[in-house]
N, C-alpha and C positions, 0 to 999 in steps of 0.2 A: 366340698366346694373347691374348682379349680380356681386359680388365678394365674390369668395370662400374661405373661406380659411380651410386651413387643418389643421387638429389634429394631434398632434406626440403624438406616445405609447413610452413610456418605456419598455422594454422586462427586463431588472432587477426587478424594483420594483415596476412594471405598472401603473405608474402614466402615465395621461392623459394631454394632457396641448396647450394651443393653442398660436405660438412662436412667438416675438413682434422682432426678428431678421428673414431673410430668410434665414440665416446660422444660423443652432441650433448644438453647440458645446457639450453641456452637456445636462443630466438631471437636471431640477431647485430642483427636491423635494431630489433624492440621490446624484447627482452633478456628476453620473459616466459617463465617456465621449463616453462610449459602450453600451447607450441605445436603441441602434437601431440595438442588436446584440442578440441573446437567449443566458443565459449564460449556459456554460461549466459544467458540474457536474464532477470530477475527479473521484469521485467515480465508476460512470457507465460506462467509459472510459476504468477504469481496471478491475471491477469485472468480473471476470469468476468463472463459475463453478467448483465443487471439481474435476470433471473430466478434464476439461480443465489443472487447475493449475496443476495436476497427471503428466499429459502429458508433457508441458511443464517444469516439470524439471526430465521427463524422471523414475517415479516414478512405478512401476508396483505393481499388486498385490501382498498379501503374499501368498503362495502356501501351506509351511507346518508351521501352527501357534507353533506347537512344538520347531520351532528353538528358539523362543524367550523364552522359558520356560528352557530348559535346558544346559542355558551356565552360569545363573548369582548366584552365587556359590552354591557348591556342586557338585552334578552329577561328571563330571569329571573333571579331574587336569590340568586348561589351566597356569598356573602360572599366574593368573590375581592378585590373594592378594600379588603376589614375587614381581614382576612389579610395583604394587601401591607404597608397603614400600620401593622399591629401588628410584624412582623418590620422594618421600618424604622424603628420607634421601641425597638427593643431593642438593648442594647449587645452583644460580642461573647460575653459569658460566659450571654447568654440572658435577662439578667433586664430590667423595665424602666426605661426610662432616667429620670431625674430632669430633668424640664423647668421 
């Protein structure tokens, strides 16, 4: 009469090991109790591509690279430095400040 007995893998830290219980609870060498499971990478779950991520939050091409050249100062008068020193001379509650 043979008696077989089986080897258990670890799929975490692949240890090998032959179990002196018929219920094997844990791994003896990492003691994780999901060695009979392949583990999870979070990374690869979420990684997507630059196209993908685009997409998802609805991102499109730029069309004319010129927009971004010609707003940030100079060129013409959007009152963006009026707007700065006004929100910089205002206290926290919004009103303004007594100089």
């Amino acid at each position: 009469m043979e008696v077989k007995i089986k080897k258990i893998h670890c799929y975490r830290c692949g240890h090998d090991w032959v179990p002196r219980k018929s219920r094997v609870v844990i791994c003896p060498k990492c003691k994780s109790p999901y060695f009979d499971r392949e583990k999870k990478s979070k990374r690869s779950e979420k990684h997507l591509t630059i196209d993908k991520l685009a997409e998802s939050q609805n991102v499109k091409p730029m069309v004319d690279m010129r927009a971004l050249f010609c707003t940030w100062p100079g060129g013409e008068d959007d009152d963006f430095e009026e707007a700065i020193n006004e929100l910089r001379h205002r206290n926290t509650a919004g009103e303004e400040r007594k100089t």
